[in-house]
Biopython code that builds the backbone (N, CA, C, O; Angstrom):
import numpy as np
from Bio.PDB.StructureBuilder import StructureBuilder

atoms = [
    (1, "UNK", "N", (92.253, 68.914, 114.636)),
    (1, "UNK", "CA", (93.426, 69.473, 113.968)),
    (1, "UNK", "C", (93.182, 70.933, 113.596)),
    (1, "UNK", "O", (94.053, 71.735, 113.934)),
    (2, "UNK", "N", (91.983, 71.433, 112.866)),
    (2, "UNK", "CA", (91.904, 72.445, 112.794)),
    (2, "UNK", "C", (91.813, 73.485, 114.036)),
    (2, "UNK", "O", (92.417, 74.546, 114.190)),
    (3, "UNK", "N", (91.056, 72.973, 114.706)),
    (3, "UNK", "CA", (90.850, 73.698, 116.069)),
    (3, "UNK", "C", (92.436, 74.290, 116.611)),
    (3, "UNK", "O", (92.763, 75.431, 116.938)),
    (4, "UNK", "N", (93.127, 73.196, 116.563)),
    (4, "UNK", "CA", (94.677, 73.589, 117.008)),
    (4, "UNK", "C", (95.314, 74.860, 116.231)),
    (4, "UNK", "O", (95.854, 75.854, 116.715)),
    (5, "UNK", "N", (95.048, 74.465, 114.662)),
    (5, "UNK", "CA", (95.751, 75.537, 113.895)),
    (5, "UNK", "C", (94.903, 76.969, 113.935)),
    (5, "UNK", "O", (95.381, 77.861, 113.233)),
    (6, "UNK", "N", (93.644, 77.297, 114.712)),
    (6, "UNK", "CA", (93.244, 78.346, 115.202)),
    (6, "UNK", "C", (93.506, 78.672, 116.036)),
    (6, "UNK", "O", (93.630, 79.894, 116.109)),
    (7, "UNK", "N", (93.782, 77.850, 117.276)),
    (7, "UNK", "CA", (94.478, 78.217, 118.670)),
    (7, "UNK", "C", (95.834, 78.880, 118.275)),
    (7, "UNK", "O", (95.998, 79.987, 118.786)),
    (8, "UNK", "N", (97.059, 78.334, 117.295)),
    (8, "UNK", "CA", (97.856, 78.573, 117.197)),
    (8, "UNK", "C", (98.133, 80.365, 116.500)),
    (8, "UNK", "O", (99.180, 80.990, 116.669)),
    (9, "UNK", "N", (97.122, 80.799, 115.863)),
    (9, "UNK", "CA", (96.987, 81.747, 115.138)),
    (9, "UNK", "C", (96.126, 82.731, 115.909)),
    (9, "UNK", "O", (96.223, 83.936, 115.679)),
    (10, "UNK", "N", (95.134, 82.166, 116.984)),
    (10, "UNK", "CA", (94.486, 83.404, 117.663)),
    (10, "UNK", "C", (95.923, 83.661, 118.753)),
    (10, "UNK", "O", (96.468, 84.758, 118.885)),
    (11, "UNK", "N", (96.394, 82.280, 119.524)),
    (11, "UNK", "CA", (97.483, 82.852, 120.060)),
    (11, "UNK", "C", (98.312, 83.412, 119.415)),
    (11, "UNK", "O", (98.370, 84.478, 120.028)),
    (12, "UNK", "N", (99.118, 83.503, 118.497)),
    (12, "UNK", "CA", (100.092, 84.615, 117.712)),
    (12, "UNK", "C", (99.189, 86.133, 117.801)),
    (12, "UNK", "O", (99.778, 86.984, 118.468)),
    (13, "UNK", "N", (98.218, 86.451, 117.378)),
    (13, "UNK", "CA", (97.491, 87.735, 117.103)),
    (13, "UNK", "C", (98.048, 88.141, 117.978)),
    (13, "UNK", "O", (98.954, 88.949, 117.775)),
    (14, "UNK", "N", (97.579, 87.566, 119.825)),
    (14, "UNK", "CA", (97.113, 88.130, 120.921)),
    (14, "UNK", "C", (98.669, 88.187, 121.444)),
    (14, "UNK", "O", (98.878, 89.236, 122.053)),
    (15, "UNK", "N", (99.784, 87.348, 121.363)),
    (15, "UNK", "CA", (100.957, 88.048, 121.948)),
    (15, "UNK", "C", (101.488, 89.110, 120.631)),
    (15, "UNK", "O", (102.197, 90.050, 120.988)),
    (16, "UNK", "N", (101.287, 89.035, 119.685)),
    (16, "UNK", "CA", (101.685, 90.237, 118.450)),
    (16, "UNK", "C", (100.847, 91.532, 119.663)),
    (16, "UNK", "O", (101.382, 92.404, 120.348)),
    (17, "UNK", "N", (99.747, 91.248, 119.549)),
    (17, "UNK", "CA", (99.222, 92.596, 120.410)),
    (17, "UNK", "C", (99.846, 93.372, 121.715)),
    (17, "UNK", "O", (100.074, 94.536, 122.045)),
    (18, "UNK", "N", (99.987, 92.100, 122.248)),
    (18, "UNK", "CA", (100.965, 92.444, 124.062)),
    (18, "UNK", "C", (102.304, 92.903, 123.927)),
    (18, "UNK", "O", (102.877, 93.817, 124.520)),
    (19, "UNK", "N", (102.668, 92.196, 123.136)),
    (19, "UNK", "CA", (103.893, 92.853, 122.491)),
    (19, "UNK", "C", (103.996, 94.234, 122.179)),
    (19, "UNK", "O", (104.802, 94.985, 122.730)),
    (20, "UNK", "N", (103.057, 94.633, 121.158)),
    (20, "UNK", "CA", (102.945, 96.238, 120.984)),
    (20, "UNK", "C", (102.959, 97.050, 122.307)),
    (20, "UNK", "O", (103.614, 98.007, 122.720)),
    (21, "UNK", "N", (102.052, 96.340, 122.755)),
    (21, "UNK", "CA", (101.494, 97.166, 123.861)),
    (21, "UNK", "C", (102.170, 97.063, 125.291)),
    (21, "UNK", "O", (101.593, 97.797, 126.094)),
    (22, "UNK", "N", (102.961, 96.539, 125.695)),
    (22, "UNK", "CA", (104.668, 96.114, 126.184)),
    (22, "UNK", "C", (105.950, 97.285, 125.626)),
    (22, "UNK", "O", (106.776, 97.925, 126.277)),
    (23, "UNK", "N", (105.673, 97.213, 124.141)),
    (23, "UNK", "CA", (106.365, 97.980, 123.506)),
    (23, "UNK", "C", (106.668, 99.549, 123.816)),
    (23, "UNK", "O", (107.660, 100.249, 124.016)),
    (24, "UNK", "N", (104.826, 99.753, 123.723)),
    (24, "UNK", "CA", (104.549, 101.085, 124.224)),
    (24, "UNK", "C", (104.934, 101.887, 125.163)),
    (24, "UNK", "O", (105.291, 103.061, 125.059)),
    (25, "UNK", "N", (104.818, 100.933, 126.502)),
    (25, "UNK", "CA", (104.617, 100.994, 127.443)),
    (25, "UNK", "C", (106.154, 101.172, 127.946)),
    (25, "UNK", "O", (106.415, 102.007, 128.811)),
    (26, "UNK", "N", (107.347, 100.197, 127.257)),
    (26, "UNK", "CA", (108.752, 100.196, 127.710)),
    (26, "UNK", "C", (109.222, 101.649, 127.559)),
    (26, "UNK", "O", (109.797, 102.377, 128.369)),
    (27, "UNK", "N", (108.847, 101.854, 126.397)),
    (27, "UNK", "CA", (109.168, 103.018, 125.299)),
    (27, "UNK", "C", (108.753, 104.568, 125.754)),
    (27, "UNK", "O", (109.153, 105.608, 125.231)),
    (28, "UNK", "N", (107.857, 104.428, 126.852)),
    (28, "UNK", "CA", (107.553, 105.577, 128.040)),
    (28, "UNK", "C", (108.102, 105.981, 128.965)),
    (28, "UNK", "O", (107.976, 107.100, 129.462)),
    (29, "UNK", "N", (109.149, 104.646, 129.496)),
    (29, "UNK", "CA", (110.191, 105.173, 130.105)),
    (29, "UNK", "C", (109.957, 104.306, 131.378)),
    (29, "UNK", "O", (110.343, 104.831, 132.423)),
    (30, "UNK", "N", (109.298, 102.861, 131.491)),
    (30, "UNK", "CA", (109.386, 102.369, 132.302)),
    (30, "UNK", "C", (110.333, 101.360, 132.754)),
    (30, "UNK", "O", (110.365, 100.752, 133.824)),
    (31, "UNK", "N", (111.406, 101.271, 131.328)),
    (31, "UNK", "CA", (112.556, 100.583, 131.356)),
    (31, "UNK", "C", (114.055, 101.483, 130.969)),
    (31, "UNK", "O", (114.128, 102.317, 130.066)),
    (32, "UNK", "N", (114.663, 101.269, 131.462)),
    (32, "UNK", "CA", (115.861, 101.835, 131.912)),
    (32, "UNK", "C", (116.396, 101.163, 129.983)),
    (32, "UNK", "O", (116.290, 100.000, 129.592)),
    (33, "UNK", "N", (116.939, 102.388, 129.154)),
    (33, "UNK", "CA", (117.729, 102.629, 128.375)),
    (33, "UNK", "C", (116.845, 101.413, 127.646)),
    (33, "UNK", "O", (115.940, 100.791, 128.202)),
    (34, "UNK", "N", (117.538, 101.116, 125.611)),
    (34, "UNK", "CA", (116.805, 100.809, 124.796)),
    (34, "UNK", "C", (116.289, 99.162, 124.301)),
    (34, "UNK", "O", (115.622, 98.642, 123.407)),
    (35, "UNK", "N", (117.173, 98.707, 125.664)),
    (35, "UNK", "CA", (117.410, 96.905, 125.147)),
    (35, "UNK", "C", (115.962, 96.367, 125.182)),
    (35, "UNK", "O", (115.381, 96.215, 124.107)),
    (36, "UNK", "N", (115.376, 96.086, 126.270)),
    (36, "UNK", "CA", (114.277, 96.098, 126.562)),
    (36, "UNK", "C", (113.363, 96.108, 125.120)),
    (36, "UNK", "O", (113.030, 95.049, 124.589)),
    (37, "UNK", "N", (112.914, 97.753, 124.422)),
    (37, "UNK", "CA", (112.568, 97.567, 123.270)),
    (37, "UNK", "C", (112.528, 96.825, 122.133)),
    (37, "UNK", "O", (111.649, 96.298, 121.451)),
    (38, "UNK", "N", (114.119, 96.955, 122.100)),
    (38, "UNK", "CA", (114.193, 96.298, 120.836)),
    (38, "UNK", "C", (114.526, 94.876, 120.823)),
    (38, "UNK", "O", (115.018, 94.336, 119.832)),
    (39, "UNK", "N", (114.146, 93.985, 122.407)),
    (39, "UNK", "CA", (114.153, 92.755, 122.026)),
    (39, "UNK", "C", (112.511, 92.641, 121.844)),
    (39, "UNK", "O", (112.138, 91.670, 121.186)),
    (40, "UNK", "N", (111.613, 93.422, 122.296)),
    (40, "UNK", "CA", (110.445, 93.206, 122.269)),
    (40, "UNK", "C", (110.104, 92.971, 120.671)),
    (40, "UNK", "O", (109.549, 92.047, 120.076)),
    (41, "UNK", "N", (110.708, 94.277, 120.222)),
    (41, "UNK", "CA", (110.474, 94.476, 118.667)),
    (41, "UNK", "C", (110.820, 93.849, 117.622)),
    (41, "UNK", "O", (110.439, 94.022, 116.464)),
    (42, "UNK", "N", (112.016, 92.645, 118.304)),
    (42, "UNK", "CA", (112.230, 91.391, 117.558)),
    (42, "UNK", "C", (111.115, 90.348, 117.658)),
    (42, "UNK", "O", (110.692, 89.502, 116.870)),
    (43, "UNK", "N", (110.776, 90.721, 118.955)),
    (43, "UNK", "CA", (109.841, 89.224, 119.136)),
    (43, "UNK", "C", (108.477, 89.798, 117.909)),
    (43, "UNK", "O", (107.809, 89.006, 117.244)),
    (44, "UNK", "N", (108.352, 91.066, 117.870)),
    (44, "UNK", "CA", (107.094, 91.235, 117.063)),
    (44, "UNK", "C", (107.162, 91.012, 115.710)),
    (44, "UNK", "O", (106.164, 90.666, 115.077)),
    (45, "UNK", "N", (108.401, 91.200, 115.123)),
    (45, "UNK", "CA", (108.793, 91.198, 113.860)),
    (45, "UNK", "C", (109.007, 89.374, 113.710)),
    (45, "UNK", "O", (108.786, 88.853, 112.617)),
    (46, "UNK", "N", (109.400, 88.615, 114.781)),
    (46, "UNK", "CA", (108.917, 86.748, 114.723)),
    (46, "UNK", "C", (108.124, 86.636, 114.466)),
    (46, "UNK", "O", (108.000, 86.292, 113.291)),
    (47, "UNK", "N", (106.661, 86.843, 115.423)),
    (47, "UNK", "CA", (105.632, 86.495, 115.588)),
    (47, "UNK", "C", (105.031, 86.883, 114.037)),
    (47, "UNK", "O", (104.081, 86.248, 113.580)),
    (48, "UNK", "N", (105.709, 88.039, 113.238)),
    (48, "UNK", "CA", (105.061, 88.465, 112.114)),
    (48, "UNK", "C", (105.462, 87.221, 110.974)),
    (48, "UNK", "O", (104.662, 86.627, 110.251)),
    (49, "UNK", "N", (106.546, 87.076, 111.028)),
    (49, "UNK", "CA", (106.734, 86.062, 109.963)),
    (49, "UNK", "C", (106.233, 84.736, 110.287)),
    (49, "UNK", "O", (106.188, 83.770, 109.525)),
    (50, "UNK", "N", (105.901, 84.791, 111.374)),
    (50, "UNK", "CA", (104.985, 83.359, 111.644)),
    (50, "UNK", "C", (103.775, 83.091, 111.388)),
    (50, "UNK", "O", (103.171, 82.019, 111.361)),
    (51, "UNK", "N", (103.353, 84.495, 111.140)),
    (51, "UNK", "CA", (101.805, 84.852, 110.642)),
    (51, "UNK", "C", (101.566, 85.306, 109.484)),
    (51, "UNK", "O", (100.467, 85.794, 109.221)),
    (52, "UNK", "N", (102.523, 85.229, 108.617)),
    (52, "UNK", "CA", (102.715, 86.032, 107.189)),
    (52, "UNK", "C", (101.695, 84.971, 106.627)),
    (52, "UNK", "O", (100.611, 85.375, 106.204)),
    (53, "UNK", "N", (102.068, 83.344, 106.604)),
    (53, "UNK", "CA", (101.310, 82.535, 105.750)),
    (53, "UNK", "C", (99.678, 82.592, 106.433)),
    (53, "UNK", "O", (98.812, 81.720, 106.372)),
    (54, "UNK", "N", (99.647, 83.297, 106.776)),
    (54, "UNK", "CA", (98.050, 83.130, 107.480)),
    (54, "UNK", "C", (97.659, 84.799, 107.292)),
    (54, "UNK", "O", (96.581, 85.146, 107.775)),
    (55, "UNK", "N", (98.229, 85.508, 106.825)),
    (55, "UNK", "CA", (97.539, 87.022, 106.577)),
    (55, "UNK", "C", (96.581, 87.538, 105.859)),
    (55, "UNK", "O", (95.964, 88.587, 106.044)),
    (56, "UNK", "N", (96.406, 86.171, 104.405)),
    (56, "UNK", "CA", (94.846, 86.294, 104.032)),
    (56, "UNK", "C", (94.010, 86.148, 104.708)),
    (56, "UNK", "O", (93.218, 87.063, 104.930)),
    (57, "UNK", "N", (93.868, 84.609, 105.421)),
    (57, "UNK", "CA", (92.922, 84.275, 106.400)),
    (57, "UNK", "C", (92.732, 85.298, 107.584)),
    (57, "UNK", "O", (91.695, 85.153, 108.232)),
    (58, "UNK", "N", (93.568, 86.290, 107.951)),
    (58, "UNK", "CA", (93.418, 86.859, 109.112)),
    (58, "UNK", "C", (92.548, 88.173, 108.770)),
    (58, "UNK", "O", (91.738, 88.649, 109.566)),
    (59, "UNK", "N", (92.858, 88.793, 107.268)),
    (59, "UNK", "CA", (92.395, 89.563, 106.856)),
    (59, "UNK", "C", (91.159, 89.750, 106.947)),
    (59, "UNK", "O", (90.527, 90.620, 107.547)),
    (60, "UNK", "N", (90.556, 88.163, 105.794)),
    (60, "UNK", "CA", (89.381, 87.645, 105.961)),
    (60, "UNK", "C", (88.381, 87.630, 106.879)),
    (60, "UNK", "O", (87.247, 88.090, 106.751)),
    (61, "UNK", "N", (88.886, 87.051, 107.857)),
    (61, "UNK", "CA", (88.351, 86.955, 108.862)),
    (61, "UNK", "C", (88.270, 88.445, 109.490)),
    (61, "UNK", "O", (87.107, 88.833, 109.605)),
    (62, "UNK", "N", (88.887, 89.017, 109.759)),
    (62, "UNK", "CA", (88.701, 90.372, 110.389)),
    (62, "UNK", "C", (87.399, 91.336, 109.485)),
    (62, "UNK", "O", (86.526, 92.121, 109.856)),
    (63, "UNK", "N", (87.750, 90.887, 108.385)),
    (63, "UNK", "CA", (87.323, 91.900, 107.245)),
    (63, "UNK", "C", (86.800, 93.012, 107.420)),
    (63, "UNK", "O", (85.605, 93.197, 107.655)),
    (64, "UNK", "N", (87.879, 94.076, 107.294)),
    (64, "UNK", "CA", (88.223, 95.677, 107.491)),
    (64, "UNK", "C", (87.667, 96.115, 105.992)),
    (64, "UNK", "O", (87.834, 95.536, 104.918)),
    (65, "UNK", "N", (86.910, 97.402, 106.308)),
    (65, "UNK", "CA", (86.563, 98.045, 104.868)),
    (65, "UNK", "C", (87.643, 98.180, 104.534)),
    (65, "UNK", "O", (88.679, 98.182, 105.198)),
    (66, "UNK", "N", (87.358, 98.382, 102.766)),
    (66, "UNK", "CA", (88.130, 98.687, 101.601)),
    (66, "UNK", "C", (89.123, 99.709, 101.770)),
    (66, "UNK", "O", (90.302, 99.538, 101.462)),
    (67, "UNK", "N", (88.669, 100.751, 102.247)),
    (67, "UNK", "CA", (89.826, 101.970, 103.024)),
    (67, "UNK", "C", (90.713, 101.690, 103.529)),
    (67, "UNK", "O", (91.880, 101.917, 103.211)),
    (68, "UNK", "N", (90.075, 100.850, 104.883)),
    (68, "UNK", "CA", (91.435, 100.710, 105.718)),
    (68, "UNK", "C", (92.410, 99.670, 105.283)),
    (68, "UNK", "O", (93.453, 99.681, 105.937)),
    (69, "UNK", "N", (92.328, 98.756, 104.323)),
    (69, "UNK", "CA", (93.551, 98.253, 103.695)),
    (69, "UNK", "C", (94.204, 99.021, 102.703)),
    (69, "UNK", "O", (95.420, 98.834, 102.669)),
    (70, "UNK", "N", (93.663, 99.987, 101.726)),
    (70, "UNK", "CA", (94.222, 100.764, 101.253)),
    (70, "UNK", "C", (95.138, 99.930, 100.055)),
    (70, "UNK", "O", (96.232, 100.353, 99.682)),
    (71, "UNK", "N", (94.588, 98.831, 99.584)),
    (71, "UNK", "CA", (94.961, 98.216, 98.351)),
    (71, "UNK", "C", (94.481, 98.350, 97.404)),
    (71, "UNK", "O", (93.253, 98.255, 97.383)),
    (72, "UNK", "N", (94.981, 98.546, 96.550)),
    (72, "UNK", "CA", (94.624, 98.032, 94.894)),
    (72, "UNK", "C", (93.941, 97.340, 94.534)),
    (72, "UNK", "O", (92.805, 97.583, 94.127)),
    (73, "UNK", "N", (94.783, 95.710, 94.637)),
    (73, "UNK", "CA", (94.309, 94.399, 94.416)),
    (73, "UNK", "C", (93.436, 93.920, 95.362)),
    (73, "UNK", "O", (92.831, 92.869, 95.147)),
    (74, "UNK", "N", (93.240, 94.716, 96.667)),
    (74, "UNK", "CA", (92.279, 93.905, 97.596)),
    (74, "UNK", "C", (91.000, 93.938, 98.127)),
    (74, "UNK", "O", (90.416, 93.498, 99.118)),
    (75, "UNK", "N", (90.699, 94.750, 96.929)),
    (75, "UNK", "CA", (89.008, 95.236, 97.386)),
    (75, "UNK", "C", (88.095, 93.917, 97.111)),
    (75, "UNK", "O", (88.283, 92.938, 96.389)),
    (76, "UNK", "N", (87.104, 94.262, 97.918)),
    (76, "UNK", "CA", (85.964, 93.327, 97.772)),
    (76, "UNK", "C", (85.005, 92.904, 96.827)),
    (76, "UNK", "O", (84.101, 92.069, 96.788)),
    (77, "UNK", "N", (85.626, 93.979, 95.880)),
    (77, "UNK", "CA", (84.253, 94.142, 95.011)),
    (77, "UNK", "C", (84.823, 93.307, 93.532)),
    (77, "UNK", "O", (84.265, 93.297, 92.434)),
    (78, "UNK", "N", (85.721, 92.841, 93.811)),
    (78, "UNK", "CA", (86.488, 91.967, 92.547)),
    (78, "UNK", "C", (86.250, 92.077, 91.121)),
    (78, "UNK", "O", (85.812, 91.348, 90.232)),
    (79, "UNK", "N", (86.821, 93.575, 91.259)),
    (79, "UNK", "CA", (87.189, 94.130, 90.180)),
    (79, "UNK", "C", (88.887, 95.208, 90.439)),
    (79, "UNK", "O", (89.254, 96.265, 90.951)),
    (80, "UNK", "N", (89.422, 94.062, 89.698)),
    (80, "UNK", "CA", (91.019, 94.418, 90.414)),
    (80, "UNK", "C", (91.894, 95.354, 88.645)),
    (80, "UNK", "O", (92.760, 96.222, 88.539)),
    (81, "UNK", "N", (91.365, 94.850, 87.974)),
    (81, "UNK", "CA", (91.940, 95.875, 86.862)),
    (81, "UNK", "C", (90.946, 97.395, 87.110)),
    (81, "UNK", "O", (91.494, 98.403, 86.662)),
    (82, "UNK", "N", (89.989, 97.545, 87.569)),
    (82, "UNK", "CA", (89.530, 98.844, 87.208)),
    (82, "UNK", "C", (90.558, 99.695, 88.575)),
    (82, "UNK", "O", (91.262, 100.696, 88.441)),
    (83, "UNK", "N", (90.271, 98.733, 90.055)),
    (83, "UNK", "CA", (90.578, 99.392, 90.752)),
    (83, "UNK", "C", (92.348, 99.916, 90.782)),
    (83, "UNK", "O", (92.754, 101.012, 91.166)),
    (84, "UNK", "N", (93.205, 98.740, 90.243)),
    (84, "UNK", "CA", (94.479, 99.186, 90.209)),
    (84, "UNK", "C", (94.726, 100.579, 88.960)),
    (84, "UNK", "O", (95.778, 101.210, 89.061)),
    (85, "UNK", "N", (93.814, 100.939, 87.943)),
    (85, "UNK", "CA", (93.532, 101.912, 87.131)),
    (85, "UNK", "C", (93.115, 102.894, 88.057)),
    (85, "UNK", "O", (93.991, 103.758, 88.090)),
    (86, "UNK", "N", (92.158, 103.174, 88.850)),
    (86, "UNK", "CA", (92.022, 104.370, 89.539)),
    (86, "UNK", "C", (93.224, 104.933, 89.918)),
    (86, "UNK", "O", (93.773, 105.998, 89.637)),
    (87, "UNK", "N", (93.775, 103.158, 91.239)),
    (87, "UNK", "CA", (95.092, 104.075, 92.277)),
    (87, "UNK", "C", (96.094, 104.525, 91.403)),
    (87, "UNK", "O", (96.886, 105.386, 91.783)),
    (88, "UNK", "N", (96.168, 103.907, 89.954)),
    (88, "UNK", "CA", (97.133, 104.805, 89.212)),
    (88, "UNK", "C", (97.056, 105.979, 88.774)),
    (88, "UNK", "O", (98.019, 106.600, 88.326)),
    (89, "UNK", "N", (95.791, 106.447, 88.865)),
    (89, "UNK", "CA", (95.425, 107.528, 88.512)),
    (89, "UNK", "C", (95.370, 108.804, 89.149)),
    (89, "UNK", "O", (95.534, 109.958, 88.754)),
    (90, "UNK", "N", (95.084, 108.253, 90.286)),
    (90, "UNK", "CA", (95.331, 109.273, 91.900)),
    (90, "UNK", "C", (97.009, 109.734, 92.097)),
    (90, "UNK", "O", (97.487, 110.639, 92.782)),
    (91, "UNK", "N", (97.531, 108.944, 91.400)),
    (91, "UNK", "CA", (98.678, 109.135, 91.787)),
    (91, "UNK", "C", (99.409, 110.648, 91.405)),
    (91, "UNK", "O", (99.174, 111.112, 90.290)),
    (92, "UNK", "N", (100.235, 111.353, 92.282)),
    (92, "UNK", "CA", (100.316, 112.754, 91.614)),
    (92, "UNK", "C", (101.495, 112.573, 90.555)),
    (92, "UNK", "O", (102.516, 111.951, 90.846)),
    (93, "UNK", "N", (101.255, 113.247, 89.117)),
    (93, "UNK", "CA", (102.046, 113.548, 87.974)),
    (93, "UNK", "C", (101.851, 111.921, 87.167)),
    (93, "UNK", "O", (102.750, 111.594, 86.392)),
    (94, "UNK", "N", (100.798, 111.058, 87.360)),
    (94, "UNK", "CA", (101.150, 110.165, 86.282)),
    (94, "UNK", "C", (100.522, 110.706, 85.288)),
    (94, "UNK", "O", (100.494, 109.894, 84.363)),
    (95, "UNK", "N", (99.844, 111.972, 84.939)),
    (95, "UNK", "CA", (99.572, 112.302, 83.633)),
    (95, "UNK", "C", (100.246, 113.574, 82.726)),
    (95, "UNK", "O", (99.972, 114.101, 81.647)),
    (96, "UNK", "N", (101.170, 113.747, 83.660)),
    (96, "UNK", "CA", (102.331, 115.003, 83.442)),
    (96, "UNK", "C", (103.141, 114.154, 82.402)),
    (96, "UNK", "O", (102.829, 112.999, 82.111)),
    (97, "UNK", "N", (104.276, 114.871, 81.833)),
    (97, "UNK", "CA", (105.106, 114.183, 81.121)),
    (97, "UNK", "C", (106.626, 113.899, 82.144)),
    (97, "UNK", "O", (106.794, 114.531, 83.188)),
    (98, "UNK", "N", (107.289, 113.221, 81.812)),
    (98, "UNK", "CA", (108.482, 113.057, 82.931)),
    (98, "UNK", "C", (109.254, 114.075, 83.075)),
    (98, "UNK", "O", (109.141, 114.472, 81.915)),
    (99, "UNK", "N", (110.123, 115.013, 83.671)),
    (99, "UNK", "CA", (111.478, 115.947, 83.844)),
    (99, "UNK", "C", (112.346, 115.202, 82.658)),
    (99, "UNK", "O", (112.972, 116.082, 82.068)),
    (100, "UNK", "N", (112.597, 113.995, 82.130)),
    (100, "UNK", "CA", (113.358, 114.395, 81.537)),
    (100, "UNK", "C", (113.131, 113.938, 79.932)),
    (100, "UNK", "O", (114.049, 113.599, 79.185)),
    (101, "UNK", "N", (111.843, 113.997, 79.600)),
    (101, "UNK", "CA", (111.051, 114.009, 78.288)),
    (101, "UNK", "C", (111.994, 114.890, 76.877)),
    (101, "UNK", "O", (112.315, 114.530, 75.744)),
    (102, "UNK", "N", (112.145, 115.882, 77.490)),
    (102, "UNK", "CA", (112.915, 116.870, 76.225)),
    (102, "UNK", "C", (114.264, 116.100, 75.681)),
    (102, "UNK", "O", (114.530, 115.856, 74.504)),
    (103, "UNK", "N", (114.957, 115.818, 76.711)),
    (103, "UNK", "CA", (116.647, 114.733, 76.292)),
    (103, "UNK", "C", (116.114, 113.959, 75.332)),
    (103, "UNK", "O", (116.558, 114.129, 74.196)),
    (104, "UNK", "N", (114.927, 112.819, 75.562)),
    (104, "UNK", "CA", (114.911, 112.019, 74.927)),
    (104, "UNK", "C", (114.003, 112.105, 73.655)),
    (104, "UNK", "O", (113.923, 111.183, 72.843)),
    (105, "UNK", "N", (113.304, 113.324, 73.545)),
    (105, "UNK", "CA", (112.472, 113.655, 72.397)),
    (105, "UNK", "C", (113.576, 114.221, 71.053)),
    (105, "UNK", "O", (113.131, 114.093, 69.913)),
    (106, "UNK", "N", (114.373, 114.565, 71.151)),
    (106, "UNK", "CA", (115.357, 114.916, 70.268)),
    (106, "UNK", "C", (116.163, 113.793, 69.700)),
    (106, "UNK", "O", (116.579, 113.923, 68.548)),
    (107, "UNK", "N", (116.443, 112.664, 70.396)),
    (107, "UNK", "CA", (117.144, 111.498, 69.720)),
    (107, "UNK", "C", (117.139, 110.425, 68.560)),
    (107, "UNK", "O", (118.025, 109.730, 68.063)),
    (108, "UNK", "N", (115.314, 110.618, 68.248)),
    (108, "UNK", "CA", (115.084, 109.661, 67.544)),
    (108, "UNK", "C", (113.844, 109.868, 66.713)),
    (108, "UNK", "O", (112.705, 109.583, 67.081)),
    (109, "UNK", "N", (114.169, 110.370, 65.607)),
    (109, "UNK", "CA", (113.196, 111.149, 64.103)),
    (109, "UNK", "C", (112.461, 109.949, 63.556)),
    (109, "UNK", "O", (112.898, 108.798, 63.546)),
    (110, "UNK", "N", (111.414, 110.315, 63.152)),
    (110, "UNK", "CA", (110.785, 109.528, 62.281)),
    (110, "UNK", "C", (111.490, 109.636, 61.160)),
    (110, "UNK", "O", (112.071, 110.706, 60.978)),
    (111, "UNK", "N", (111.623, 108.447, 60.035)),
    (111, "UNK", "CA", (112.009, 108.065, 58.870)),
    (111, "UNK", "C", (110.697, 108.742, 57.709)),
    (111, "UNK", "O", (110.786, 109.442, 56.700)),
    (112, "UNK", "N", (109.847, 108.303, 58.239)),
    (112, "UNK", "CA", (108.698, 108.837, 57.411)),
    (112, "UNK", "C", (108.550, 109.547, 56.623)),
    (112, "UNK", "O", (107.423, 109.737, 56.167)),
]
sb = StructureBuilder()
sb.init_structure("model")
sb.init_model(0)
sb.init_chain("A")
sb.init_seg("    ")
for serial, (resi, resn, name, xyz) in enumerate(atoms, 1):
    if name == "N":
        sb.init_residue(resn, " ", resi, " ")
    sb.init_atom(name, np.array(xyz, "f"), 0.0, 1.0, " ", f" {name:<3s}", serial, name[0])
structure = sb.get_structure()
């Protein structure tokens, strides 16, 4: 049983791949006008939701450095609050104040 549900998932990868690469290839001009493409590009966008429930495991299994997923939550090193604190931090202007800070600094006085 398991064996099957790997067959079923290495086959998805490998037509997701042919597909692209079909894609490419239409998209160069070896097919006459855009149909061609974009039924290909349906079939890739299937094959994706057929593989969505299996994208940890595929991940996993592949396991691409930390870079090239370029997540937050998905580093290896399982520490997911420090790392989602960095990417917030990288981010440009989260330590600026907002454009429209002044409107709302005037509305509401301390009682004090």
């Amino acid at each position: 049983m398991l064996e099957k549900g790997l067959e079923l998932i290495c086959s998805g990868v490998s037509e997701m791949y042919d597909s692209d690469i079909v894609d490419i290839n239409f998209s160069g001009g070896y097919a006459v006008g855009p149909a061609m493409s974009r039924f290909v590009k349906r079939g890739i966008l299937s094959l994706c939701s057929e593989l969505k429930s299996e994208s940890v495991a595929l991940v996993d299994v592949l396991a691409p450095p930390d870079f090239i997923l370029n997540s937050a939550l998905g580093h290896s090193d399982g520490q997911v609050y420090k790392n989602l604190q960095l990417h917030m931090y990288q981010s440009p202007g989260v330590m600026s104040r907002p454009s429209w800070w002044k409107e709302m600094s005037g509305l509401h006085r301390s009682r004090l």
